[in-house]
MDAnalysis code that builds the backbone (N, CA, C; Angstrom):
import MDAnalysis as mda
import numpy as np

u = mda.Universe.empty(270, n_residues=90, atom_resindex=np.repeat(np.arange(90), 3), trajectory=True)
u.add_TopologyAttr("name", ["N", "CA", "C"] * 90)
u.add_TopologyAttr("resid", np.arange(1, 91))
u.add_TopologyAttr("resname", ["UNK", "UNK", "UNK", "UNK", "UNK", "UNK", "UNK", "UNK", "UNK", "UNK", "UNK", "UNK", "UNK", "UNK", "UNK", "UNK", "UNK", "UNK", "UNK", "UNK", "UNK", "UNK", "UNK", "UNK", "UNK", "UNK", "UNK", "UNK", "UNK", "UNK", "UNK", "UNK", "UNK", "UNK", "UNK", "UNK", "UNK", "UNK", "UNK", "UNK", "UNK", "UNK", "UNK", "UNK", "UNK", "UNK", "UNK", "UNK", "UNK", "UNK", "UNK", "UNK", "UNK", "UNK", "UNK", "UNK", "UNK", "UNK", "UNK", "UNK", "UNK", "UNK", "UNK", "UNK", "UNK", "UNK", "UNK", "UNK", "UNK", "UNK", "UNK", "UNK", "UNK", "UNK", "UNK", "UNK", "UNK", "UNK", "UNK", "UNK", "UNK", "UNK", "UNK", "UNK", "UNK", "UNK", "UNK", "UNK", "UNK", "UNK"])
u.atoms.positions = np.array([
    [9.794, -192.859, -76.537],
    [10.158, -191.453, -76.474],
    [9.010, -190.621, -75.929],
    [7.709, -190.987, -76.261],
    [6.773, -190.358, -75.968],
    [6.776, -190.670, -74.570],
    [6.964, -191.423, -73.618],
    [7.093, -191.658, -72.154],
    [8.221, -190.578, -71.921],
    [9.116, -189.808, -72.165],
    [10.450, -189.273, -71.923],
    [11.305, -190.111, -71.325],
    [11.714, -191.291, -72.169],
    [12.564, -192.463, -72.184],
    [13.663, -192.206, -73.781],
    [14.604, -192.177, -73.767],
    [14.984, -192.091, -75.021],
    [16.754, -193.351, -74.713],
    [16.200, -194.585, -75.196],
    [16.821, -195.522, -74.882],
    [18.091, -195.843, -75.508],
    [19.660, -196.263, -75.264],
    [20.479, -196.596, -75.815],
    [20.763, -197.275, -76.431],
    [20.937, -197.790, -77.605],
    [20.726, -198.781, -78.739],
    [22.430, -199.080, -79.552],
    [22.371, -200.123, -79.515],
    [23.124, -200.842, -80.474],
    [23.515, -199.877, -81.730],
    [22.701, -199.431, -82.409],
    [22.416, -198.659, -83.828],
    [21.685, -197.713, -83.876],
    [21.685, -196.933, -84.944],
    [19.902, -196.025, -84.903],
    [20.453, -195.087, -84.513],
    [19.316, -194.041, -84.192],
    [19.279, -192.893, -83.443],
    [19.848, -192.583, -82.200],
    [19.579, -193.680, -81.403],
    [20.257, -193.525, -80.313],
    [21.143, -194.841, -79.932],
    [22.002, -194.872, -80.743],
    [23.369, -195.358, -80.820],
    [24.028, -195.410, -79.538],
    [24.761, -195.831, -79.057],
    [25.290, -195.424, -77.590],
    [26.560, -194.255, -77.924],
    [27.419, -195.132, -79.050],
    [28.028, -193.472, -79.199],
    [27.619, -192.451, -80.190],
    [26.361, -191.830, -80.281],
    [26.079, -190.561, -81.054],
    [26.194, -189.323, -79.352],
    [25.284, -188.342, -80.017],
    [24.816, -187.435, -78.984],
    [23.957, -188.157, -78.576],
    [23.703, -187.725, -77.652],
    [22.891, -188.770, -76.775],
    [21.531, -187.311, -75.941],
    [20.734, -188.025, -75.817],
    [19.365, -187.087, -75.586],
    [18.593, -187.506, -74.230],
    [18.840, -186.552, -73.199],
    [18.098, -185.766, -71.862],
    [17.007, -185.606, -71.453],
    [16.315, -186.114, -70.825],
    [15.272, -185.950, -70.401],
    [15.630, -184.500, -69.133],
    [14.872, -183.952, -68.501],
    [14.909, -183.156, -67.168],
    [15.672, -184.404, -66.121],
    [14.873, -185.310, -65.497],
    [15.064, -185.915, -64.722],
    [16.308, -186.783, -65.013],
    [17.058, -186.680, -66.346],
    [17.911, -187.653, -66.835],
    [19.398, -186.690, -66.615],
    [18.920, -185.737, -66.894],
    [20.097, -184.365, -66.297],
    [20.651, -184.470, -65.032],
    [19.387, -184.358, -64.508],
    [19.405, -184.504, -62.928],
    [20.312, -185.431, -62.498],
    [20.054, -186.728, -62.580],
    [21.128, -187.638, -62.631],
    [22.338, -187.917, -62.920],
    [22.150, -187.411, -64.234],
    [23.788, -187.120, -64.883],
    [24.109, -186.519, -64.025],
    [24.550, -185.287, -63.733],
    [24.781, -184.265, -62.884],
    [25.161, -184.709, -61.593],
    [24.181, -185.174, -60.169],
    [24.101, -186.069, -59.170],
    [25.612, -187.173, -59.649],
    [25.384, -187.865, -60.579],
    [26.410, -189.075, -60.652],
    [27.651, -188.563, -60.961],
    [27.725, -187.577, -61.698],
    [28.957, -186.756, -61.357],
    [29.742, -186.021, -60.654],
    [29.498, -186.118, -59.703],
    [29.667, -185.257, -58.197],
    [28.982, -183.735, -58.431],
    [27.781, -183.667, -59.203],
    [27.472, -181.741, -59.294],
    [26.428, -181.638, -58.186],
    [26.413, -180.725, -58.109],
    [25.633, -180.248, -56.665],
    [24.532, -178.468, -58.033],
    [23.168, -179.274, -58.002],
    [22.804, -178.158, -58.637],
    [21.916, -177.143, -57.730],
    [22.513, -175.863, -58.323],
    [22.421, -174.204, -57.385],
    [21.040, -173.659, -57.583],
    [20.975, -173.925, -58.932],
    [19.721, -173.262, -59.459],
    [19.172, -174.039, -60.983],
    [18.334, -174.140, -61.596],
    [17.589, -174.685, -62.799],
    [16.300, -173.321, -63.057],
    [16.373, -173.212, -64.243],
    [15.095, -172.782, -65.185],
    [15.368, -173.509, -66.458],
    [13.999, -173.272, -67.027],
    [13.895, -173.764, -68.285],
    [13.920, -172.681, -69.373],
    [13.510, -172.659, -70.525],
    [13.442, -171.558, -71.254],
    [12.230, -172.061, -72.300],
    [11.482, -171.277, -72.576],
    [10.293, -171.184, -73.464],
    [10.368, -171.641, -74.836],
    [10.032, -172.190, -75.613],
    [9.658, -172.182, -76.913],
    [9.949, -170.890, -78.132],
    [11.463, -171.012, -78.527],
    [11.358, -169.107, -79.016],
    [10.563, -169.213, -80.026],
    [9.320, -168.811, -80.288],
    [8.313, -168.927, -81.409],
    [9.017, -167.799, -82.777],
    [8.911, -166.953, -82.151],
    [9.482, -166.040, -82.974],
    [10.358, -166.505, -84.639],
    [11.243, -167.567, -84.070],
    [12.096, -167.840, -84.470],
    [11.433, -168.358, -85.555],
    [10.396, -168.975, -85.469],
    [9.370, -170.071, -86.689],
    [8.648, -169.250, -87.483],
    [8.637, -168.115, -87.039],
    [7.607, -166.645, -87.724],
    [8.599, -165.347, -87.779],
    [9.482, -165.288, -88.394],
    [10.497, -164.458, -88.382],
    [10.113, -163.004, -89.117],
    [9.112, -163.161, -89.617],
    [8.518, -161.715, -89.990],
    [7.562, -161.448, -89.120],
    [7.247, -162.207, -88.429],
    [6.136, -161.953, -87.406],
    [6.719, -161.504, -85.803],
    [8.048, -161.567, -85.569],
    [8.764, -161.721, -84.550],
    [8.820, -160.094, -84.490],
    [8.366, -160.615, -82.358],
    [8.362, -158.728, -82.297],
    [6.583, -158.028, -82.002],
    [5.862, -159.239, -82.391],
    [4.487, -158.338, -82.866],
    [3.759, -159.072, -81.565],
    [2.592, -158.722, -81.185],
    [1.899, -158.830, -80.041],
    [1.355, -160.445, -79.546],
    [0.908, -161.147, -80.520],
    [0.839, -162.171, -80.933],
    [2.155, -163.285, -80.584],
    [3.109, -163.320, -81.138],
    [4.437, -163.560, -80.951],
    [4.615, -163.709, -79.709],
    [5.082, -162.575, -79.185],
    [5.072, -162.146, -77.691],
    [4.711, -163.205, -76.778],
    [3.280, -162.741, -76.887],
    [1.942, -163.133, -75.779],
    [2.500, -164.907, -76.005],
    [2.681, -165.685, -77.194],
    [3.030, -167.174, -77.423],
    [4.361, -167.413, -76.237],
    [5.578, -166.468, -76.639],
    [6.624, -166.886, -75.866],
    [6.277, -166.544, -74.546],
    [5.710, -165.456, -74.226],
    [5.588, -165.635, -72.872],
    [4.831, -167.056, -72.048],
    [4.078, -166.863, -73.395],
    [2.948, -168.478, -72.524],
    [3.746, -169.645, -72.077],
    [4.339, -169.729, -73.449],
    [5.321, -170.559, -73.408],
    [6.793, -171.043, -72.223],
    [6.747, -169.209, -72.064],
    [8.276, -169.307, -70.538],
    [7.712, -170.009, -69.641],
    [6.241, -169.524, -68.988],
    [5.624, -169.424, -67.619],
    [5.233, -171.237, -67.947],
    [4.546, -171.071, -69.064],
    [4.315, -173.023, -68.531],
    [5.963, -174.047, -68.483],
    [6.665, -173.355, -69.373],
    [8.396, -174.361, -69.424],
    [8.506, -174.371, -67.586],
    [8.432, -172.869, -67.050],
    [8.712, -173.078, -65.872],
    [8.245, -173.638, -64.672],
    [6.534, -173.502, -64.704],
    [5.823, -174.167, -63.924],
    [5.384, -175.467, -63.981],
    [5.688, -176.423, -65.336],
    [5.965, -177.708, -65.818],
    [6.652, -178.103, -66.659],
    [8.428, -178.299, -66.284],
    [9.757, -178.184, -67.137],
    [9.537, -179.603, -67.657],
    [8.692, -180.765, -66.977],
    [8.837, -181.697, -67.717],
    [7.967, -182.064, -68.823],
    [7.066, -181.048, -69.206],
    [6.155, -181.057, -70.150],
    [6.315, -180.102, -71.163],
    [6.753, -178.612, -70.889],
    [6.893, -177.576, -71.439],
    [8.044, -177.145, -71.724],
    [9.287, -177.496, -71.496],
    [10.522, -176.659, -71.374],
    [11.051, -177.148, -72.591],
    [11.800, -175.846, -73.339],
    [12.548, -176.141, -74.813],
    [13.475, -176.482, -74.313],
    [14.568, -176.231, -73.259],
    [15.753, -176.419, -73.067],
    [16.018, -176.432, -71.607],
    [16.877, -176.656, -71.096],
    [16.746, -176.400, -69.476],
    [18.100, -175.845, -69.218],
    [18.490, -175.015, -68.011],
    [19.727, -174.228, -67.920],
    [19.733, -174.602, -66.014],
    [21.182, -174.722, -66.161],
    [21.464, -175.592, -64.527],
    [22.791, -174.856, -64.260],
    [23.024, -174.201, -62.943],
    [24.027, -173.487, -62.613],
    [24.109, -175.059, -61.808],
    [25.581, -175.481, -61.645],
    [26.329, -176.506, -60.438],
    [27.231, -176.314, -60.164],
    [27.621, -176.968, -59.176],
    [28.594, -176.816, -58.747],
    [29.550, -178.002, -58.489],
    [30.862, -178.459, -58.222],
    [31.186, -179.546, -58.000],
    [31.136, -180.211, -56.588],
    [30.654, -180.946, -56.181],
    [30.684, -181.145, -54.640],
    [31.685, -181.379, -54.166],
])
């Protein structure tokens, strides 16, 4: 997992039929093998806030999620909480 490999298994966690878990580049594919044609991708930041909920809002906070957007976006495969993909069908 720590490689961003998250392998299909017999049992366990990654069962073949549970939810099943994405890498960036594993999206990509999915997507591609499905006939999608993708338009656009961003990632989205780390909502910190959310972990400091009395703290959410305050300068500190902030300054984290922002850090957080700009690196998800400028390295989605290291930084990104989530990733968001407009496609299309080819």
């Amino acid at each position: 997992m720590l490689r961003g490999r998250f392998p299909q298994e017999d049992r366990g966690l990654f069962d073949r039929t549970h939810v099943r878990f994405y890498t960036y580049d594993g999206w990509m594919a999915l997507l591609r093998q499905a006939g999608f044609t993708v338009e656009k991708e961003w990632a989205s930041g780390v909502p910190v806030g959310l972990r400091f909920p009395k703290r959410q809002g305050t300068v500190p906070v902030r300054a984290a999620e922002r850090l957080s957007y700009v690196s998800a976006n400028l390295w989605k495969r290291m930084f990104a909480f989530q990733f968001v993909v407009r496609a299309r069908a080819s």
